[in-house]
Structures are given as structure tokens and as C-alpha cells.
C-alpha positions as CSV (number, residue, x, y, z in Angstrom):
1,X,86.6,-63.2,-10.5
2,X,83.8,-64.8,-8.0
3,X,81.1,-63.0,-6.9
4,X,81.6,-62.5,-3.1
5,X,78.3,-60.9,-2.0
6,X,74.9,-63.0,-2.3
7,X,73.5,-59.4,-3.7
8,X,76.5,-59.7,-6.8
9,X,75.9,-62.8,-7.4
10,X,72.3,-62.3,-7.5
11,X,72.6,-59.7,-10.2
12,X,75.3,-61.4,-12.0
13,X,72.0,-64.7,-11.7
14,X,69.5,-62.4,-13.0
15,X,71.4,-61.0,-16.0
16,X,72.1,-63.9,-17.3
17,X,68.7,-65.5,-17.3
18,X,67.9,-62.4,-18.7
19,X,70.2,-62.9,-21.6
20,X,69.4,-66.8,-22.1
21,X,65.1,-66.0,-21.7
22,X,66.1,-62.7,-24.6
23,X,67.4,-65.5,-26.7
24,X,64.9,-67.5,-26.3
25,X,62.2,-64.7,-27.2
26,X,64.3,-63.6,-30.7
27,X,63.9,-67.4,-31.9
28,X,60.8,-66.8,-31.4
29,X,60.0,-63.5,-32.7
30,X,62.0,-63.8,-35.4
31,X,59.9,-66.3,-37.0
32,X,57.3,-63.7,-37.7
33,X,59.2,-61.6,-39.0
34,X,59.5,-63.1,-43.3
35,X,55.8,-64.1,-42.2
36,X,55.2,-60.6,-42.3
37,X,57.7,-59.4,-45.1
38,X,56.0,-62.1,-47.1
39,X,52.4,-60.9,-46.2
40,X,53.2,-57.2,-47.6
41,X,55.0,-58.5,-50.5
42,X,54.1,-57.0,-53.6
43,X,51.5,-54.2,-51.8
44,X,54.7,-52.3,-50.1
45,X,57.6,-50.8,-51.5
46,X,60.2,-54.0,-51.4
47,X,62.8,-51.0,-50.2
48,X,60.5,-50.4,-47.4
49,X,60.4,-54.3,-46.3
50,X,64.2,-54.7,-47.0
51,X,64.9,-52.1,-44.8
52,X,62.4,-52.9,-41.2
53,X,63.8,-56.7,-42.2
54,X,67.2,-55.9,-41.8
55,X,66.8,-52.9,-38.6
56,X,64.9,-56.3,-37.1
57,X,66.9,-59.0,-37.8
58,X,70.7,-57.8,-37.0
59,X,69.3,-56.1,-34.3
60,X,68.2,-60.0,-33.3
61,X,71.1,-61.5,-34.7
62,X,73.5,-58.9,-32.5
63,X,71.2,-59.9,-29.5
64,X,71.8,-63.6,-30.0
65,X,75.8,-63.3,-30.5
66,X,76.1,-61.1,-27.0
67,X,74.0,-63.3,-25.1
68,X,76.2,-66.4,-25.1
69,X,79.8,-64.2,-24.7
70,X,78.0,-63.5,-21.3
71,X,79.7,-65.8,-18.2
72,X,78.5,-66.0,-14.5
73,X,81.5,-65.1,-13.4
74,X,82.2,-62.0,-14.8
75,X,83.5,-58.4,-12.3
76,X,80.3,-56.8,-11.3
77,X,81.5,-53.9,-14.0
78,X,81.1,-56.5,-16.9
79,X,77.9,-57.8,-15.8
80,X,76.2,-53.9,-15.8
81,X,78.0,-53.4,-19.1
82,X,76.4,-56.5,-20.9
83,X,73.0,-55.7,-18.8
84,X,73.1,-52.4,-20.2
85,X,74.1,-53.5,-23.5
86,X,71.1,-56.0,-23.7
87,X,68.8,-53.3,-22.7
88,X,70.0,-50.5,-25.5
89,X,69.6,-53.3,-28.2
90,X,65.8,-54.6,-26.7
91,X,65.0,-50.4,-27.1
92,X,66.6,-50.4,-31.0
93,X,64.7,-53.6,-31.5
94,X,61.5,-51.9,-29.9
95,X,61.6,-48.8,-32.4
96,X,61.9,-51.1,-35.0
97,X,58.7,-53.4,-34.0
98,X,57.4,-49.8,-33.3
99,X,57.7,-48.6,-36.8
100,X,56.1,-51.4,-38.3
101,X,52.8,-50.1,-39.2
102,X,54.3,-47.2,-40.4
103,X,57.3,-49.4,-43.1
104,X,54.8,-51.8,-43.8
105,X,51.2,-50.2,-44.3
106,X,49.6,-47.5,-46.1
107,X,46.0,-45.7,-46.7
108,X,45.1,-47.9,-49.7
109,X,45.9,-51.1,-47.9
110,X,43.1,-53.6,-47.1
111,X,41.9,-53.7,-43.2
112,X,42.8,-57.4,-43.2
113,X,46.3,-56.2,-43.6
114,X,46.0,-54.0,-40.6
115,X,44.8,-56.9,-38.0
116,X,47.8,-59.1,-39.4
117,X,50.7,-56.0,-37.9
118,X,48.8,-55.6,-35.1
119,X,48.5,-59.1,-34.2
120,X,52.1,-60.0,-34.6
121,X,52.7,-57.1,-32.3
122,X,50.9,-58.3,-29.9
123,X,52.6,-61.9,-29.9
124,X,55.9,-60.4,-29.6
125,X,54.7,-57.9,-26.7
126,X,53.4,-61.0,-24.9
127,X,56.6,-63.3,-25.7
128,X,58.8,-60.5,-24.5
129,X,56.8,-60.0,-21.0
130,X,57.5,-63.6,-20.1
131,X,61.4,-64.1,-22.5
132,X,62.6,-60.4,-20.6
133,X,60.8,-60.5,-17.3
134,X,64.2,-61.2,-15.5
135,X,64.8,-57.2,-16.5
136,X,62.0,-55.1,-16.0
137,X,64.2,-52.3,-17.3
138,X,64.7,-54.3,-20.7
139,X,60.9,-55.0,-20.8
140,X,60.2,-51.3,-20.7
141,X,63.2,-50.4,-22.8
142,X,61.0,-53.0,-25.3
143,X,57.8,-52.0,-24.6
144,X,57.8,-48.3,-24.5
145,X,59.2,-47.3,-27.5
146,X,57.2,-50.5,-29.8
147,X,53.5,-49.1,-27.9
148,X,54.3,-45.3,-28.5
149,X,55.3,-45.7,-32.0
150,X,52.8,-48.2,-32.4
151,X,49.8,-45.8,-30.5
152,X,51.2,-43.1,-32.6
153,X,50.7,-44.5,-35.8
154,X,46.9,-45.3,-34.3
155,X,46.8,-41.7,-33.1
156,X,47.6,-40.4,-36.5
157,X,44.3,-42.6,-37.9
158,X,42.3,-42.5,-35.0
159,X,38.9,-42.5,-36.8
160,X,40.5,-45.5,-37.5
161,X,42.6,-47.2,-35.1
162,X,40.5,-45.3,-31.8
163,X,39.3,-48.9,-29.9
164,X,43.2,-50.6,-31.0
165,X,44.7,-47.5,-29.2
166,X,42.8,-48.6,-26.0
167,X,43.4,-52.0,-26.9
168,X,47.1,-51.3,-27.3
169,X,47.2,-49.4,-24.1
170,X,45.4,-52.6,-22.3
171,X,48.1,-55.1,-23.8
172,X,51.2,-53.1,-22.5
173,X,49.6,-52.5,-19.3
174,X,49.1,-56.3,-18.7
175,X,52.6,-57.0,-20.5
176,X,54.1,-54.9,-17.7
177,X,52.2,-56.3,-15.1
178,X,52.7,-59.9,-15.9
179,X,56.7,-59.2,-16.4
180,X,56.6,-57.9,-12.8
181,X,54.8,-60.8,-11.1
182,X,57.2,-62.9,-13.3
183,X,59.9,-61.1,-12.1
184,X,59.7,-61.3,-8.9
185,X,59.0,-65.2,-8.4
186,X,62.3,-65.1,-10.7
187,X,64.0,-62.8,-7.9
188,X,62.7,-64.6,-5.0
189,X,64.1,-68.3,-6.6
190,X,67.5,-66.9,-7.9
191,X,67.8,-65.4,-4.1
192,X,66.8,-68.4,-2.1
193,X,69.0,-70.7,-3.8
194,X,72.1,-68.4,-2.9
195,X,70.8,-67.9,0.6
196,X,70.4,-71.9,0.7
197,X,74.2,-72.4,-0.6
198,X,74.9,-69.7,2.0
199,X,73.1,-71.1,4.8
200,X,74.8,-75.0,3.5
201,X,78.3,-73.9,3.6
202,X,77.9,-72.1,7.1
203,X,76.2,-74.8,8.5
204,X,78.7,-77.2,6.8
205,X,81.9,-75.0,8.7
206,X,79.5,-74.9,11.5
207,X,79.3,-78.8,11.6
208,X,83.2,-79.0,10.9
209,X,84.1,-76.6,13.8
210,X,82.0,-78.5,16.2
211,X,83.4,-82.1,14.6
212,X,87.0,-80.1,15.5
213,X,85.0,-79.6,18.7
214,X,84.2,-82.7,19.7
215,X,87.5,-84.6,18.1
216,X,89.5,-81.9,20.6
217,X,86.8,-82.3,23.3
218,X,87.7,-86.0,22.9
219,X,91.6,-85.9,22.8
220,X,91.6,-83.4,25.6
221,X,89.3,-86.2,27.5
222,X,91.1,-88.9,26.9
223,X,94.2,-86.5,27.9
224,X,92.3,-85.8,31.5
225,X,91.6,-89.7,31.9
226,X,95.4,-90.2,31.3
227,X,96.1,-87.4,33.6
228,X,93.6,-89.6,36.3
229,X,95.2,-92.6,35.3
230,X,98.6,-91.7,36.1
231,X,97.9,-89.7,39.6
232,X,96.0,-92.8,40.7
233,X,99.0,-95.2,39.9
234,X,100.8,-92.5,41.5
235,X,98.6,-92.5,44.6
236,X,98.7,-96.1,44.6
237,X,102.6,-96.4,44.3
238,X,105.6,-95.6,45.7
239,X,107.7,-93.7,43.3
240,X,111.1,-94.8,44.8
241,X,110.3,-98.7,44.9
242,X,107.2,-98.9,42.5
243,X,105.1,-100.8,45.3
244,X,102.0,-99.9,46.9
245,X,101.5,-97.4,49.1
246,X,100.9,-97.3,52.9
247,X,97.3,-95.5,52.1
248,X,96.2,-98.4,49.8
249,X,97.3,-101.2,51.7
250,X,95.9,-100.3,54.5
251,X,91.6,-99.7,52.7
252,X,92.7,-103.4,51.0
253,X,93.2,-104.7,54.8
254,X,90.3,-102.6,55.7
255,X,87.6,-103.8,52.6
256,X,89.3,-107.5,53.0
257,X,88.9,-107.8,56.7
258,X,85.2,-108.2,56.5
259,X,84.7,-110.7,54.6
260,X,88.0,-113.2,55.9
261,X,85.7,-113.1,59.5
262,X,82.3,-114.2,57.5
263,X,83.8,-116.6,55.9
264,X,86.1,-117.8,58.9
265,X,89.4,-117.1,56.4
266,X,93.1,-116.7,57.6
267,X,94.9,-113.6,57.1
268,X,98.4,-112.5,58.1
269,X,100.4,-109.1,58.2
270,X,104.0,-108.4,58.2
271,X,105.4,-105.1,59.3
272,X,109.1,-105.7,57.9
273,X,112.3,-103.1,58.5
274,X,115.7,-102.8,57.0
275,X,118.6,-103.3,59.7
276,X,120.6,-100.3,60.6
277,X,119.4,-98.4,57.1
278,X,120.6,-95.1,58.3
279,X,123.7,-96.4,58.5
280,X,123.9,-97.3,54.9
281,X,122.8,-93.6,54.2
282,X,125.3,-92.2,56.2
283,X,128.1,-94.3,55.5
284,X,127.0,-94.7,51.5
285,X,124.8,-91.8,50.9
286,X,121.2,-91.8,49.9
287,X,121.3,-92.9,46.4
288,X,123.3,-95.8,48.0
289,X,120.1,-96.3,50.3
290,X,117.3,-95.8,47.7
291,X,118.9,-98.6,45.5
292,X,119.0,-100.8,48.7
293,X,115.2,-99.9,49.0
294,X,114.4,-100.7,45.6
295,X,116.5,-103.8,45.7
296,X,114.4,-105.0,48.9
297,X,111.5,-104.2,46.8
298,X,112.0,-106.3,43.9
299,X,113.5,-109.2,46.4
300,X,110.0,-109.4,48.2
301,X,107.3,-108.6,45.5
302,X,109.3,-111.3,43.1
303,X,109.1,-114.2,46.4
304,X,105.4,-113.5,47.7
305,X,102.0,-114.9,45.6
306,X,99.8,-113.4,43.2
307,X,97.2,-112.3,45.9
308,X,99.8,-110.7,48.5
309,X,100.1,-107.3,48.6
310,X,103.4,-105.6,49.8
311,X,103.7,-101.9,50.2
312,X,106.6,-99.2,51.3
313,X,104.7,-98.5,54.6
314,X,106.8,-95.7,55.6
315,X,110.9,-94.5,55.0
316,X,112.7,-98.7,55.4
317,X,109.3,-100.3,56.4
318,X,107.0,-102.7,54.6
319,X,103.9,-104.0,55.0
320,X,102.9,-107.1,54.0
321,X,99.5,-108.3,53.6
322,X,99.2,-112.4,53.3
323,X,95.2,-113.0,52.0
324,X,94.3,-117.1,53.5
325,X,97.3,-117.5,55.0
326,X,97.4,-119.0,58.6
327,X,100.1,-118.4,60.8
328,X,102.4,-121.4,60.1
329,X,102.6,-120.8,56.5
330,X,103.3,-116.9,57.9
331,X,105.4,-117.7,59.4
332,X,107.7,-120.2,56.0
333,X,107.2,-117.4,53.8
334,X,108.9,-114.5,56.2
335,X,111.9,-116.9,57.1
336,X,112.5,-117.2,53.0
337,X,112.0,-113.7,52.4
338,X,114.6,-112.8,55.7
339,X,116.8,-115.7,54.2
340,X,117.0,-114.1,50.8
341,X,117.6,-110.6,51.6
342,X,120.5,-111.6,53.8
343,X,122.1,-113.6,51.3
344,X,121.6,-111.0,48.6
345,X,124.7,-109.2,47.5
346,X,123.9,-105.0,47.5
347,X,126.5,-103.8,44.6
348,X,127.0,-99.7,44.9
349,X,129.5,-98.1,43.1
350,X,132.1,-100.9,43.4
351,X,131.2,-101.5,47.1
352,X,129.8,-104.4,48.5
353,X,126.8,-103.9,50.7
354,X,125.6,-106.5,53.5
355,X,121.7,-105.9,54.2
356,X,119.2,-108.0,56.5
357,X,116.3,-107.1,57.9
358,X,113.6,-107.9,60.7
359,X,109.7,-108.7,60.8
360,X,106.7,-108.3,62.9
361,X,104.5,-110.7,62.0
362,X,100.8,-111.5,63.7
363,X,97.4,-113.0,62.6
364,X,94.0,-111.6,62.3
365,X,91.8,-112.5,65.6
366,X,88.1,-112.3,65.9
367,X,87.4,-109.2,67.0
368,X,90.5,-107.3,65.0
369,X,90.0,-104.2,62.6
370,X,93.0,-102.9,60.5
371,X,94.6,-100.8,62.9
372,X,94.9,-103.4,65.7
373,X,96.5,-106.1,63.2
374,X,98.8,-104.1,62.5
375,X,99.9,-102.1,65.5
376,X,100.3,-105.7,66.8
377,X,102.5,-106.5,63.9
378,X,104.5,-103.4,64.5
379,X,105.2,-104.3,68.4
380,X,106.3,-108.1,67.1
381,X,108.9,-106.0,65.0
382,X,110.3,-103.7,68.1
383,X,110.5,-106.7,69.7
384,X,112.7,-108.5,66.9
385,X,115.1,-105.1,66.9
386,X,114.8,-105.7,70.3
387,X,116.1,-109.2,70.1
388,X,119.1,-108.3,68.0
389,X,117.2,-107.5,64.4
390,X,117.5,-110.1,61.4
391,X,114.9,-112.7,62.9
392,X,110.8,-112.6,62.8
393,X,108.7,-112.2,66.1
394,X,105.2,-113.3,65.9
395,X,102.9,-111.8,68.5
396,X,99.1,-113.1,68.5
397,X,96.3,-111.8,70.2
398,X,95.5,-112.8,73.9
């Protein structure tokens, strides 16, 4: 089971460096302990050593086995129970390091003797303020029973042992506090490491949510440019016939007006108009009249060049814009495109369909703007309905 709080995962951190540092300290430790069993060989009762050997040793041994069944891993539950564990055996182990002066020494024993106990004491109490400062509870389970034993044995022969109880008292004070300070750098790293993989992870989801962001940001942008793309085309094209519309034609005549005069350029427009349409829509109906459009449409746009521009100008009218062109050369291109329309067969439904149609045409002048060209062009095509429709009028300015 993972740990899902940074303050379980902290504990479950701290016990077992606590475990692996106790290990560490019984390797240690346990090398003085034939040193002294050796030391007292022959002055003590070999029962006496047999017996603080072994309460030492499988105490160590015990501590050493639990400590590597211990995984990071474990429920919260497991890791208190193997913390607790680890802290009952430290206080066992304690007693017995505690009872050493009274196993191992007696009245009759040399003073050299003495300093030899106490001074492997003091090595373990100072191993086992850095090896268990991960616990300060299994420090003090340590500590407290190995000084008071210890102190009481130095009570007992205090004529003797009066400036090593003070000294005792000093070392376990210093033990302690040395554990603490160690103890909390330990804290503080084990901490900021899980706050860092904290912090990593959420800034990593935070970097993915604003990657998902920005990739949406980006679709729905390119979706919004599509959007703007297709209701320009749409602005700029009749849906029935797919030409330009009478909005765009007329700001290219506008923009291209300009520029023809400076540079003393020819430029033609053609107001065209389907003969007698409404009777095709009355006669055929209106899809009958729409295909006829788009028919006209296709006829024109396929006949003129690449720089004309032909547009649905308004219900059967076209506009035609002829860039460069004079008025002769007008005037060759309309009689082709009225020549093909009338000789194109209109197919609807089975019925044959006879279509022409008539054109306005006129060239720019000096002084024209858009507006004048072609309301000129529109009065040459009344006057070519006028005239009995299927023909071209031109009409120039005065």
C-alpha cells in the first residue's frame, strides 16, 4: 500500500532510516562486546560473562534480522508496529549495557578494570546518539535505562564512582542533545525531499494541463481562423453560382480605379442580364432557374482571363470587370460570351431550355469613380432590353 500523505510517508522515511542507522550502530557496538568478555576473562565468574554476552548479542542479532524485513511501503499500522518493536528491543539492549558494571565487576577488581566498562559505555552511548537519532524515542528507550543502571551501580559506590556519576550525567545529556540536533536536520531532509516530489509532480500536471491548454487553445484557434476563412469566402461569394459578390466587386473597381487613371490604363465593365429569367422560373420552377444561373456562371468565368473579375451583381445580373481592356477588345469578348450562352443547350429534367442574355457595356473616363462606370453600364443594358435583349449596347461618357 503507498503512502498517500507526505506526513505517512514521512514517518514510514524516518523509521526506516532509523532501522538501517540501528543496524549500523549494532555492527558497531557489537565489536566491543568479546573485547570486553575477553578483558574480564578469568577475574569474573565465566557464568556471569556467558550470560550479559548472550542478553547483548541476540538482543543485537534480533535487532539486525527486524531491520531488513522492514519495506517503505508498508500500511501506516506496520510501520508503528516495527517502530515500536525497534524501540522495546533498543530499551532490553539498554538494560543489558546498563547492567554491565554490575555482571562484569566486583570490589576486589583493579580500577583499571573500571575505566575499561565505563569507557565502552561511553562509545556505545555516543554511537547510538548519532546510529538512533532518526528516533528520539529509541534513543531515550537506549539511553535511560543503560545511564540509570549505570548511575546506580555508581550511586551504590559513590565514594567511589562520585565525579563518573557527574560525568555519566554530562555524557547522556550531550547524547540527547546531539540526537536532537541530528534529528531534526534528518526530519527537515526526509521532509523537503517529499515536499520537492510533491511540488514536481504538481508542477508537472500543472505544466500538462496548461500544454492541454495551449494544444486546445491552439485547435480551437485554428478552428476560429477556419470559421473566418469560410465567412470571408462566403462574403466574397455567391452561394448559388460560386462567383463573387456584388459587395467585392464593387471595393476591387473601387481600389483598381485609382491606379488605371495614374497610369493612363484601360478598364471596361459589363452589367450583363439573363433574357426573360422569370419566365424560366415560372414556366420551370426555381431549381429550373438556379441551374440556369449557375450554368451562366460557369459559361462566363470559364471564357473571360485570369485578371477579370465576374460577379452575381444582383438576382439574373452580372457584373463584369475587364482590368486593361479598351473598348474594342470590350466589346470581342461580350459578343463571344453572348454567342456562347445563346448557343448553349440548358438540360432540366428532360426539357430543353433556350437562354440568351443582354449586356451593358462602357469604359472608364477621366473623371469616373465606381458608381458612375457602372450606372453607365447599367443604362447601356436597359437600352439593349430596350432594343429587343440578346445584343450588347455600349454607352461612353460625353
Amino acid at each position: 500500500m503507498q503512502h498517500h500523505t507526505v506526513q505517512e510517508r514521512v514517518r514510514a522515511e524516518l523509521v526506516g532510516t532509523y532501522l538501517s542507522q540501528s543496524r549500523v550502530g549494532v555492527f558497531c557496538a557489537a565489536a566491543l562486546v568479546p573485547y570486553l568478555a575477553l578483558s574480564f576473562y578469568g577475574n569474573v565468574s565465566l557464568y556471569r560473562i556467558v550470560i550479559w554476552m548472550l542478553m547483548v548479542l541476540l538482543i543485537y542479532a534480533y535487532i539486525v534480522y527486524t531491520s531488513y524485513q522492514f519495506k517503505p511501503d508498508m500500511e501506516p499500522k506496520e510501520v508503528d508496529f516495527y517502530k515500536n518493536r525497534q524501540q522495546l528491543l533498543h530499551m532490553l539492549v539498554g538494560v543489558a549495557w546498563g547492567l554491565s558494571f554490575t555482571l562484569l565487576l566486583d570490589a576486589r577488581m583493579p580500577t583499571a578494570d573500571d575505566y575499561r566498562v565505563a569507557v565502552c559505555i561511553a562509545i556505545v552511548m555516543a554511537f547510538s546518539s548519532s546510529t538512533m537519532s532518526a528516533s528520539l524515542n529509541g534513543l531515550l528507550c537506549f539511553i535511560i535505562p543503560a545511564s540509570i543502571l549505570t548511575l546506580a551501580y555508581f550511586i551504590a559506590n559513590f565514594d567511589k564512582y562520585a565525579w563518573w556519576a557527574f560525568g555519566l550525567i554530562g555524557l547522556v545529556s550531550s547524547c540527547i542533545y546531539f540526537a536532537w540536533m541530528t534529528h531534526r536536520y534528518i526530519l527537515g531532509q526526509i521532509e523537503n525531499r517529499y515536499l520537492n516530489i510533491d511540488y514536481t509532480k504538481e508542477l508537472e500536471a500543472l505544466n500538462k494541463r496548461i500544454e492541454e491548454t495551449n494544444f486546445n487553445l491552439v485547435m480551437r484557434n485554428q478552428e476560429l481562423l477556419d470559421l473566418q476563412s469560410k465567412f470571408k469566402e462566403l462574403a466574397m461569394h455567391d452561394e448559388l453560382t460560386g462567383l463573387y459578390t456584388r459587395r467585392y466587386i464593387i471595393q476591387r473597381i473601387k481600389s483598381m480605379l485609382p491606379g488605371a487613371k495614374r497610369h493612363h490604363l484601360s478598364c471596361c465593365i459589363v452589367v450583363m442580364d439573363v433574357d426573360y429569367f422569370k419566365k424560366v422560373n415560372d414556366t420551370y420552377g426555381h431549381a429550373a432557374g438556379d441551374d440556369v444561373l449557375r450554368t451562366v456562371a460557369f459559361v462566363v468565368k470559364n471564357e473571360l482571363r485570369q485578371d477579370d473579375i465576374v460577379a452575381r451583381y444582383g438576382g439574373e445580373e452580372f457584373l463584369i470587370l475587364l482590368p486593361m481592356t479598351d473598348i474594342h477588345a470590350a466589346q470581342y469578348l461580350v459578343e463571344r460570351l453572348r454567342q456562347l450562352i445563346e448557343s448553349q443547350k440548358f438540360m432540366f429534367e428532360s426539357e430543353l431550355i433556350s437562354i440568351t442574355a443582354s449586356f451593358g457595356l462602357t469604359a472608364m473616363a477621366p473623371h469616373d469613380n465606381a458608381e458612375q462606370m457602372i450606372d453607365r453600364a447599367d443604362k447601356a443594358l436597359f437600352m439593349a432590353k430596350n432594343a429587343g435583349r440578346n445584343r450588347i449596347e455600349t454607352l461612353l461618357q460625353d
